[in-house]
VOGU-3710 file (C-alpha; in Angstrom, 3 decimals, decimal comma):
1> xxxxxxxxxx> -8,441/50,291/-12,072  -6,873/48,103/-14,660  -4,239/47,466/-11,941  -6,707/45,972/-9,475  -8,202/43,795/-12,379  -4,441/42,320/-13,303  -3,743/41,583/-9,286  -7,114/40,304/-8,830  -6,501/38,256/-11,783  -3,222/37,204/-10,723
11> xxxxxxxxxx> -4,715/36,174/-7,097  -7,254/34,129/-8,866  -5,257/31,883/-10,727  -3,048/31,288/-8,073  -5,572/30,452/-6,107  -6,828/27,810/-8,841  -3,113/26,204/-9,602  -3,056/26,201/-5,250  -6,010/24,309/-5,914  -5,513/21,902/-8,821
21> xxxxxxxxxx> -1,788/21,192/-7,144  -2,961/20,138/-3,867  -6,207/18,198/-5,719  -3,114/16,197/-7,700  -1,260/15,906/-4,403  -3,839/14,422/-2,602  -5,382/12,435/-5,065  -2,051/10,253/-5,316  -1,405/10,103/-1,970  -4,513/8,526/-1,418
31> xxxxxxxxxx> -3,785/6,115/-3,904  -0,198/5,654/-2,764  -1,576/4,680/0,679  -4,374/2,194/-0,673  -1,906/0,955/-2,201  0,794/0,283/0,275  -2,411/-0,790/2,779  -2,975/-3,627/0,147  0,678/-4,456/-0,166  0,868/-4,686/3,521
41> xxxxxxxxxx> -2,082/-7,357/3,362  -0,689/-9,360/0,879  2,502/-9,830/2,948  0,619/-10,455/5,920  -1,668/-13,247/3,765  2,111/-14,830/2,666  3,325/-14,908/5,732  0,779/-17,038/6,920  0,993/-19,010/3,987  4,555/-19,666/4,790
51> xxxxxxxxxx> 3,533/-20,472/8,206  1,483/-23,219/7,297  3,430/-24,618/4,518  6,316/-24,968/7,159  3,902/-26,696/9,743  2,788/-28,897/7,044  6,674/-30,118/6,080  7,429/-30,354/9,750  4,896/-32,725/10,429  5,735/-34,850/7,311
61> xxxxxxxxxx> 9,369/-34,952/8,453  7,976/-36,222/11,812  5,607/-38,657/10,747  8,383/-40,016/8,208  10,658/-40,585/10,679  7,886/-41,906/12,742  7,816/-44,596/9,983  11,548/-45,466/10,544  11,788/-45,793/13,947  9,446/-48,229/14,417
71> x> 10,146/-50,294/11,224
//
């Protein structure tokens, strides 16, 4: 009988570190993924950033030399 207990007892924390393990596992994956998610955005919000800073300098260049050309 004392041999059940000690495999039951076994099978019961293994089950539990199983457990806590995959708990830890998931738990930072989910974080890991929020995480690249926001990264993602971030470059997404830069690149149009970059986008309009770029329209922005092209159109000064072209109204400058605007400016020349009929001076």
């Amino acid at each position: 009988m004392e041999g059940t207990w000690t495999l039951i007892t076994i099978i019961a924390s293994t089950v539990v570190a199983t457990g806590t393990v995959l708990g830890i596992y998931y738990t930072h994956k989910r974080k890991a993924e929020e995480r690249i998610k926001d990264l993602e955005t971030k470059i997404s919000h830069h690149e149009k950033f970059i986008e309009i800073l770029e329209k922005k300098a092209l159109k000064a260049l072209d109204d400058e030399f605007s400016k020349e050309n009929k001076a």
